[in-house]
Legacy VTK file of the C-alpha trace (Angstrom):
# vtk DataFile Version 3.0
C-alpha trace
ASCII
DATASET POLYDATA
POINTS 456 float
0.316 12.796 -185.234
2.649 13.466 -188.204
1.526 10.502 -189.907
-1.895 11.461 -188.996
-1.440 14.665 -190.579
0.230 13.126 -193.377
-2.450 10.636 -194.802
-4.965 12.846 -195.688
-2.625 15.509 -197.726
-1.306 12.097 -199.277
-4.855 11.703 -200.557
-5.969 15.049 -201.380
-2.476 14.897 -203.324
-3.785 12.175 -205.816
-7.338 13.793 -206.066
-5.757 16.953 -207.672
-4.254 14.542 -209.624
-6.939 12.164 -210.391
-8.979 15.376 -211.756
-7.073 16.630 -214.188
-6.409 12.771 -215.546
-9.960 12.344 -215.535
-10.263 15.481 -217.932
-7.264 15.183 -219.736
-7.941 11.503 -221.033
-11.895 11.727 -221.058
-11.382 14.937 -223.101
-9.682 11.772 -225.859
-13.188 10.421 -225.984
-16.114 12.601 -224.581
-16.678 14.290 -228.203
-17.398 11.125 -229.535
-21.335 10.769 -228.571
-21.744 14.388 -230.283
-19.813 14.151 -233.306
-22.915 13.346 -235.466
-24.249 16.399 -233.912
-20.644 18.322 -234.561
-21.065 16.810 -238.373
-24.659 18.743 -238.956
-23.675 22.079 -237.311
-20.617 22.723 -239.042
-21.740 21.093 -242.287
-18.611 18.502 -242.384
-18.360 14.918 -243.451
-17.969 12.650 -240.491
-14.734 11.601 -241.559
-13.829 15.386 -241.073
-15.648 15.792 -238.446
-13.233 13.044 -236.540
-10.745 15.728 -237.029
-11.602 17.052 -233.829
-10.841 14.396 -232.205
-7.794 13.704 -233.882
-6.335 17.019 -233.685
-6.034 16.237 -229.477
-4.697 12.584 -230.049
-2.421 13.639 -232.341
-0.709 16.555 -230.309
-0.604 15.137 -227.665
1.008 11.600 -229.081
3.861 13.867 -230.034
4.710 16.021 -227.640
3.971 13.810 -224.060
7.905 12.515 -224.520
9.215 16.109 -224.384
7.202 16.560 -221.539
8.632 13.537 -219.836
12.324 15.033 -220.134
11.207 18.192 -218.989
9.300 16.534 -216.169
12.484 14.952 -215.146
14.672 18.675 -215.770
12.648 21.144 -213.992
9.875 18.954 -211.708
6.689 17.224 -212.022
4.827 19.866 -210.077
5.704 22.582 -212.705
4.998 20.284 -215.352
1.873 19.765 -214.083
0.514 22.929 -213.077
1.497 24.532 -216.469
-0.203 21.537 -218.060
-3.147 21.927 -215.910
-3.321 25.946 -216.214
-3.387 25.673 -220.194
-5.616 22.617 -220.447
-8.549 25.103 -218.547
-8.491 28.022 -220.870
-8.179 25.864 -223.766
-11.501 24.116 -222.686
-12.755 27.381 -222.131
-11.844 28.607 -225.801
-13.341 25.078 -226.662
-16.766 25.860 -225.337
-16.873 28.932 -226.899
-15.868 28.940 -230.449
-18.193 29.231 -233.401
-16.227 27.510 -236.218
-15.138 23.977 -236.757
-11.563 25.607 -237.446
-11.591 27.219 -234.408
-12.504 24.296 -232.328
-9.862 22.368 -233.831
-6.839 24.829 -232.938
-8.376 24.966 -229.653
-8.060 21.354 -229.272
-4.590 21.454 -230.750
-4.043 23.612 -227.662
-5.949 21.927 -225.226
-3.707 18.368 -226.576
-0.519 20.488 -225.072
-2.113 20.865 -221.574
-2.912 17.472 -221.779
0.218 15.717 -222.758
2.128 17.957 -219.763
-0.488 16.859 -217.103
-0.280 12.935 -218.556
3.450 13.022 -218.469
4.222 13.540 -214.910
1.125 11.456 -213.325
2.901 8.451 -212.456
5.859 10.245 -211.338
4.240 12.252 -209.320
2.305 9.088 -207.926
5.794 7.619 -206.964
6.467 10.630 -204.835
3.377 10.834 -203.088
3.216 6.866 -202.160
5.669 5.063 -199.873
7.241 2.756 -201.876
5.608 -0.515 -199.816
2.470 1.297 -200.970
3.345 1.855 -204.638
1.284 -0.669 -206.359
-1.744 0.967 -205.024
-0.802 4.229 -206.518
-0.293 2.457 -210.131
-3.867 0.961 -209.694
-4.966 4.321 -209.360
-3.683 5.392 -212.551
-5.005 2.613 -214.402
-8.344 2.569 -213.319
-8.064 6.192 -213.440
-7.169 6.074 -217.277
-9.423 3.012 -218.177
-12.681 4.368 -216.605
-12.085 8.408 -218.128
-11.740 6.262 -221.767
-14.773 4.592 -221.351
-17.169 6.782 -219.315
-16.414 9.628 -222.013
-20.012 8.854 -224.021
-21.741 8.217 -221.303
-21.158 11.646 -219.788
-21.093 12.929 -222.909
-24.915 11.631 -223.134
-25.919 13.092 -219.803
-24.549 16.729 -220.566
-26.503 16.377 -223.999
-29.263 15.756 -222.518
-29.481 19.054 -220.504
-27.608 21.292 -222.431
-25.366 21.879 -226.166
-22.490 20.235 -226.661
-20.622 23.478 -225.847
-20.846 22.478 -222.228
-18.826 18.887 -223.233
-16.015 21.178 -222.599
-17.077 23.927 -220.173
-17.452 21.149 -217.531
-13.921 21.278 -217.402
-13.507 24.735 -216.339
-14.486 24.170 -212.964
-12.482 20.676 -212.475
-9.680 22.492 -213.663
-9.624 25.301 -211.434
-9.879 22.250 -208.408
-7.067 20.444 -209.335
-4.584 23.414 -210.007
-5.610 24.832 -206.514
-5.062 21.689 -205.123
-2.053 20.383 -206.827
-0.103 24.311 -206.222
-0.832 23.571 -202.282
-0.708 20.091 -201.903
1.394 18.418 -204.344
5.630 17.734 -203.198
7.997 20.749 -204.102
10.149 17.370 -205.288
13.869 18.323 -207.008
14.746 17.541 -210.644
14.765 13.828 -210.494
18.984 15.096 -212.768
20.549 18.020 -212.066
22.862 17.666 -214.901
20.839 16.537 -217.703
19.906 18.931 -219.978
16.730 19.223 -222.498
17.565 17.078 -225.558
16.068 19.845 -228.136
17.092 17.645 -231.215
15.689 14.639 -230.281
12.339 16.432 -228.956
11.908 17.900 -232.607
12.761 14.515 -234.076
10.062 12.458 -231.667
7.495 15.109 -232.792
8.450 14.696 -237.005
8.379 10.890 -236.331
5.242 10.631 -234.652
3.385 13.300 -236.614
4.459 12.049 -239.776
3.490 8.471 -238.608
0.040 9.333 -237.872
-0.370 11.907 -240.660
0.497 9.355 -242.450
-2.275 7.216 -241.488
-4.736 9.700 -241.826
-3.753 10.425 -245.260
-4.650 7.097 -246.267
-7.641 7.248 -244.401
-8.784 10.434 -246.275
-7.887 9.502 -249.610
-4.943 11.906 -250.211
-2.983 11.900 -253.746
-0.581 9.101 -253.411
2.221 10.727 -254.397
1.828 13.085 -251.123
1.412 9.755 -249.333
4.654 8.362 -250.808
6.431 11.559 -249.523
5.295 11.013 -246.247
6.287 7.405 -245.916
9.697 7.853 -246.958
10.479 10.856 -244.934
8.644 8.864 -241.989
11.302 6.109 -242.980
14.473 8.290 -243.065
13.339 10.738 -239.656
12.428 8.118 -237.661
15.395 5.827 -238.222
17.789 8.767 -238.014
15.842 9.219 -234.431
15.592 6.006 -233.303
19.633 5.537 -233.980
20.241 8.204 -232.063
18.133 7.854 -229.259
20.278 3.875 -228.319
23.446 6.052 -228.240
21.754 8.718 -225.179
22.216 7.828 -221.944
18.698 9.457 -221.224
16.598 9.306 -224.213
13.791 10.624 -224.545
12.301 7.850 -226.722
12.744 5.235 -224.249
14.109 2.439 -226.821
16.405 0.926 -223.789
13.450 -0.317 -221.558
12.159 -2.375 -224.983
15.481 -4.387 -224.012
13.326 -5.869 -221.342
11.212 -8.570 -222.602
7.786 -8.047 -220.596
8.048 -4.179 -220.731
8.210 -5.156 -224.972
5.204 -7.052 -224.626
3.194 -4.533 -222.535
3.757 -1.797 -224.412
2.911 -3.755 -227.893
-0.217 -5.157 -226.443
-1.210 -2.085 -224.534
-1.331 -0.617 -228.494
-3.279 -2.955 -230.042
-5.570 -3.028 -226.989
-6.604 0.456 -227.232
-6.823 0.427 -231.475
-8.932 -2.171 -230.982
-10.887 0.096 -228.202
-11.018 3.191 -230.183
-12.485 1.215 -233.261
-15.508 0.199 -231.400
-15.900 3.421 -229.350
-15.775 5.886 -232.111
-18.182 3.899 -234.233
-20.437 2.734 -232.015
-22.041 6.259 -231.814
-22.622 6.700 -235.414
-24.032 3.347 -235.630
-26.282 3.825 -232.359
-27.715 7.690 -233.947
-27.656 6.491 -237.747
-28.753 2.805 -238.056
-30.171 2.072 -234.839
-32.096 5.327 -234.430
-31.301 6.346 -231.491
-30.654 10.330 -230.125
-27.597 11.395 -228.441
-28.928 11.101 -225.007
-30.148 7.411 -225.362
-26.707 6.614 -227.174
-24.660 8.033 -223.975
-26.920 5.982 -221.663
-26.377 2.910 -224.031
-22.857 3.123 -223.649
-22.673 3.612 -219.502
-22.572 0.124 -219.276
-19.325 -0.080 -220.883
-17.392 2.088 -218.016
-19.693 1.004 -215.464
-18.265 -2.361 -215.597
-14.884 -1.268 -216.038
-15.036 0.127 -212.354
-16.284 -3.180 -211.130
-13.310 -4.970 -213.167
-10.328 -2.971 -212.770
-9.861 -2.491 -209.133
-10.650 -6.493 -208.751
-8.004 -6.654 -211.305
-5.556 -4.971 -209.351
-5.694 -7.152 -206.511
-5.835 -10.325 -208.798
-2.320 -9.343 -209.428
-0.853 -9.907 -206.608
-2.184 -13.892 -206.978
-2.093 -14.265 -210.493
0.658 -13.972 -213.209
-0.665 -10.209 -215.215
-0.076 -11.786 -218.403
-2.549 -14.064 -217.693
-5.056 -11.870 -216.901
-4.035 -9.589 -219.300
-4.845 -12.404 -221.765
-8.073 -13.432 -220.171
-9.610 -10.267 -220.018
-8.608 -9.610 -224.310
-10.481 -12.505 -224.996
-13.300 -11.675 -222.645
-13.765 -8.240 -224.882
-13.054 -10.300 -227.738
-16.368 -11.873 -227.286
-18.133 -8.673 -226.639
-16.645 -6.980 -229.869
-18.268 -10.629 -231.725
-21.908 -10.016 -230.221
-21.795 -6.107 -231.176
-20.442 -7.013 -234.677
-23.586 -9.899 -235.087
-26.595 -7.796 -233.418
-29.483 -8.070 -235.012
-30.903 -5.740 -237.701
-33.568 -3.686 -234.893
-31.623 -4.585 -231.383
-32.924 -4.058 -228.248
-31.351 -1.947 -225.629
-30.899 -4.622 -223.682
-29.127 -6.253 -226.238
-26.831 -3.509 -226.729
-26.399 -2.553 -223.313
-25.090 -6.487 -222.146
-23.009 -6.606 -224.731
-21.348 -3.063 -224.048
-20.758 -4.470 -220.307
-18.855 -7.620 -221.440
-16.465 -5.112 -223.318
-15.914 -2.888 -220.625
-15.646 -5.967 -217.723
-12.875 -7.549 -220.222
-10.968 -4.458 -220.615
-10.902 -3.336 -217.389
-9.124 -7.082 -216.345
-6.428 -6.326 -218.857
-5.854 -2.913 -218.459
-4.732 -2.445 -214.850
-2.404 -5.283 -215.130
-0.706 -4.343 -218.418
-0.827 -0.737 -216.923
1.043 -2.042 -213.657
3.317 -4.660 -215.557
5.100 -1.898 -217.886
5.534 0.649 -214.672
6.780 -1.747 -212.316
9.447 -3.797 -214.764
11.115 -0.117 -215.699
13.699 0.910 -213.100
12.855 3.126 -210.325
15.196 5.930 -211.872
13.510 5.085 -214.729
9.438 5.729 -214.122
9.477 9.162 -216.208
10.564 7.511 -219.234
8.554 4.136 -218.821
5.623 7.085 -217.995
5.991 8.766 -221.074
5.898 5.070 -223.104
2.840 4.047 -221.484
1.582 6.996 -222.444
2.731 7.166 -226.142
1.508 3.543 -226.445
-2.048 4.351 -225.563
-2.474 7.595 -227.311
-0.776 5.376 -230.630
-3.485 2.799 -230.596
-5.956 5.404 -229.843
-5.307 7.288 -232.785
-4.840 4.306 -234.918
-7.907 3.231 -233.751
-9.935 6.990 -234.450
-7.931 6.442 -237.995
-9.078 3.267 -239.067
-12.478 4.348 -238.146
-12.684 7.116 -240.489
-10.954 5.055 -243.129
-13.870 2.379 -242.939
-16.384 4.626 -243.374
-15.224 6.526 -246.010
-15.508 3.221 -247.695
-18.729 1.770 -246.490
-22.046 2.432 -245.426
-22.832 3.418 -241.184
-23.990 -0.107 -240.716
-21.415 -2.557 -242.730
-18.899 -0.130 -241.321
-19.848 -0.304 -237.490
-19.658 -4.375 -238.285
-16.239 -4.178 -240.127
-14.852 -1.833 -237.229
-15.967 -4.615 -234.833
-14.221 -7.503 -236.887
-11.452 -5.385 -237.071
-11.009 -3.992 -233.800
-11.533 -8.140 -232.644
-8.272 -8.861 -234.868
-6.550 -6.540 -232.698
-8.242 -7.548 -229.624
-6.971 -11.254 -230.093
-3.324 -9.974 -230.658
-3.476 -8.252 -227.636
-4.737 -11.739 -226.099
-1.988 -13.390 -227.353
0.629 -10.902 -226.695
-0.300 -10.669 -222.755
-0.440 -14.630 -223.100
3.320 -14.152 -224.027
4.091 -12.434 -220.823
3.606 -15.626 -218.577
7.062 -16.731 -218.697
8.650 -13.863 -218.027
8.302 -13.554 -214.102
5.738 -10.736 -212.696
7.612 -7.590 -211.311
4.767 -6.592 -208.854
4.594 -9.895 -207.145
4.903 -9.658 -203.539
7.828 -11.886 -202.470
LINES 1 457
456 0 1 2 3 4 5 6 7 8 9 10 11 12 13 14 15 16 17 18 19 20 21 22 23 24 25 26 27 28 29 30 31 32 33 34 35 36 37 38 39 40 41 42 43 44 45 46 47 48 49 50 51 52 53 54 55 56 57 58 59 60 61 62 63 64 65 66 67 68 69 70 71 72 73 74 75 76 77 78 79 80 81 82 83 84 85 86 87 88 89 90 91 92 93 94 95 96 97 98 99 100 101 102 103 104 105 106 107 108 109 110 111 112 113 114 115 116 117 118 119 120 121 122 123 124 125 126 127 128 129 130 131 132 133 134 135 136 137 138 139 140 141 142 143 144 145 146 147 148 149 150 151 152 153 154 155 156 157 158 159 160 161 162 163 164 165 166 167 168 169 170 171 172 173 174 175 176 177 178 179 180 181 182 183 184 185 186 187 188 189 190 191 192 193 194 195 196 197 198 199 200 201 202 203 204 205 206 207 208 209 210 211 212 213 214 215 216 217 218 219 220 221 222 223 224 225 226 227 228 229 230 231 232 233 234 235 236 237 238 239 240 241 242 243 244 245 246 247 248 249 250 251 252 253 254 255 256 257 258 259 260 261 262 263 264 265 266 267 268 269 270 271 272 273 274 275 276 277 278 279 280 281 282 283 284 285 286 287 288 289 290 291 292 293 294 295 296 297 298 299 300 301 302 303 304 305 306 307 308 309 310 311 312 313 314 315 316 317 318 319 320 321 322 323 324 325 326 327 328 329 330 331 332 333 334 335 336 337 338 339 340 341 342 343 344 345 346 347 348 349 350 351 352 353 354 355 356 357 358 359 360 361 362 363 364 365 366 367 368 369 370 371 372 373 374 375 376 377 378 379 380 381 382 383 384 385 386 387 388 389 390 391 392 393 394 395 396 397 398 399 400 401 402 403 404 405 406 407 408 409 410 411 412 413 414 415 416 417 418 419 420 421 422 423 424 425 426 427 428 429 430 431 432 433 434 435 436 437 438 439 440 441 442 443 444 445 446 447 448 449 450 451 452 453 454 455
């Protein structure tokens, strides 16, 4: 009877925390379909306009380690409620503002509710499953995260159709209120994971200058800032972040976790988990312009062209995580980069006036290749960390995907600041295949090292 009673909390458990995943990574992409839209309203340039999605990457990417190490201090469940609570009224302030200035604080706001809720999912995961049952909460996550990337535009095009593109955030209102009801009642009241450790303040302010000045950085190139600003940037970037990385090898609990790099197929999974998801955001961020600019269509027909994408992403991912447990993850990892590979090639060669159908099959190949490599990468860098270890190997999955992501949203706006919508939907193709193929080969790398998932 206790068990009984047990399995269902276990699974209401990971629906409160499924929800606020689903919003707090869809919320990376679901502007994307209406930022043509955004562009018109506000009377911004689009490579402004990408600001807005930017501004959430961005804070986010630096503040998820902190997060982490106060995840581990004080316990997931207050980590995640407060994320949760804060990500809700930011949405709210989201769907109400009036100015493109506003919007984009908001988001800065709404990035800090995110980057608490993304921190703690996997630990939180961990608690909830028994470990024989483990793997199946890491599958969770990755489909989770894979599908919420992907079926961003496609919602996005369904809430268009009805309503403004206020209600892209408003929807999240509701979903919000769910999961921090359900995660205050149902998730453990688990102690901090060290009693003793205390938050590293220095190295918290450090991981924030180093990642914000890396992708500042990059979007200071992008937006054709005065090079001497740029220069600044890049050496301070130079001198913070090896100050920070030094410092981080000589703590016992880092919050950067350089230690777990020591381990060859974590290295490798974290590397191509990066260049996986540049190469996603490069086709996902253009593809809208291309689809409303070139190809003519509206916002609703581009978020139906796109469902095929995360539609076949559910079909892959969970057959993914089952092909683990036969097949070496590095290999599949690799099979499923050059499986989008091909996709990226068709979208990057359609024809001047394509057909929906064209589109649409090509979309699908992209999402059934990256859902094959994402759940095992996903898996591969959770499981090869050591138990004690899952907060910091969390917050480095994390920081890996929200780095490509917003090298990806970047390089974007960089392109088409120097070409027209067309050429530069094709060049982000070609480029998002070069780092589609180094993902390839860097999950191709991973075979030797044995698979740390494999039942025995």
């Amino acid at each position: 009877m206790a068990l009984l009673s047990f399995i269902p909390r276990r699974y209401l458990a990971v629906i409160a925390i499924a929800l606020a995943l689903i919003m707090s990574v869809m919320d990376g992409t679901i502007v994307n379909v209406a930022l043509p839209t955004l562009a018109r309203e506000f009377g911004t340039s689009p490579s402004t306009t990408i600001w807005i999605v930017n501004a959430y990457q961005l804070t986010i990417t630096v503040t998820l380690l902190s997060f982490s190490a106060l995840g581990d201090i004080h316990g997931y469940k207050k980590i995640f409620l407060f994320g949760t609570g804060v990500f809700c009224v930011m949405s709210l302030a989201c769907s109400l503002t009036t100015s493109f200035t506003g919007l984009t604080v908001a988001r800065i706001l709404q990035g800090i509710g995110a980057a608490a809720i993304m921190s703690v999912t996997t630990a939180l995961l961990r608690i909830i499953y028994p470990p024989q049952y483990i793997g199946r909460g890491m599958s969770i996550n990755a489909m989770v995260v894979a599908v919420s990337i992907a079926a961003g535009p496609s919602l996005a095009g369904a809430i268009l159709s009805v309503a403004s593109w206020h209600w892209l955030f408003a929807i999240n209102v509701p979903l919000g209120i769910c999961a921090f009801v359900a995660g205050y009642f149902l998730l453990p009241q688990n102690p901090p994971a060290d009693k003793v450790r205390k938050f590293d303040k220095t190295g918290s302010v450090a991981s924030a200058l180093t990642f914000g000045l890396l992708i500042y950085t990059l979007e200071g190139i992008a937006h054709n800032e005065s090079l001497p600003l740029i220069i600044i940037q890049i050496v301070l970037l130079a001198v913070i972040g090896t100050l920070f990385i030094r410092r981080e090898l000589r703590e016992e609990t880092p919050i950067l976790p350089v230690d777990l790099m020591k381990i060859p197929i974590f290295a490798l999974s974290v590397f191509a988990s990066v260049t996986s998801f540049t190469a996603q955001l490069l086709a996902m961020v253009s593809l809208p312009f291309y689809l409303q600019n070139v190809a003519g269509r509206n916002e609703v027909e581009t978020g139906l062209l796109l469902t095929p994408w995360p539609v076949a992403t559910i079909l892959t991912a969970p057959i993914a995580g089952r092909l683990i447990e036969k097949f070496h993850p590095g290999l599949l990892g690799a099979i499923g980069m050059l499986i989008y590979s091909v996709g990226l090639y068709l979208l990057a060669t359609l024809p001047p006036a394509p057909t929906n159908a064209g589109i649409a099959w090509r979309l699908m190949l992209c999402g059934a290749g990256f859902g094959l490599f994402q759940t095992p990468n996903n898996s591969t860098m959770i499981a090869s960390a050591p138990p004690h270890r899952s907060g910091g190997a969390n917050g480095m999955q994390g920081t890996a995907r929200l780095l490509g992501q917003t090298m990806g949203t970047t390089l974007v706006a960089l392109i088409f600041r120097m070409a027209a919508p067309a050429q530069g939907m094709q060049t982000c193709m070609y480029v998002a295949l070069g780092f589609a193929l180094t993902a390839a080969v860097i999950s191709s790398l991973r075979v030797s090292q044995p698979a740390p998932m494999r039942k025995k």
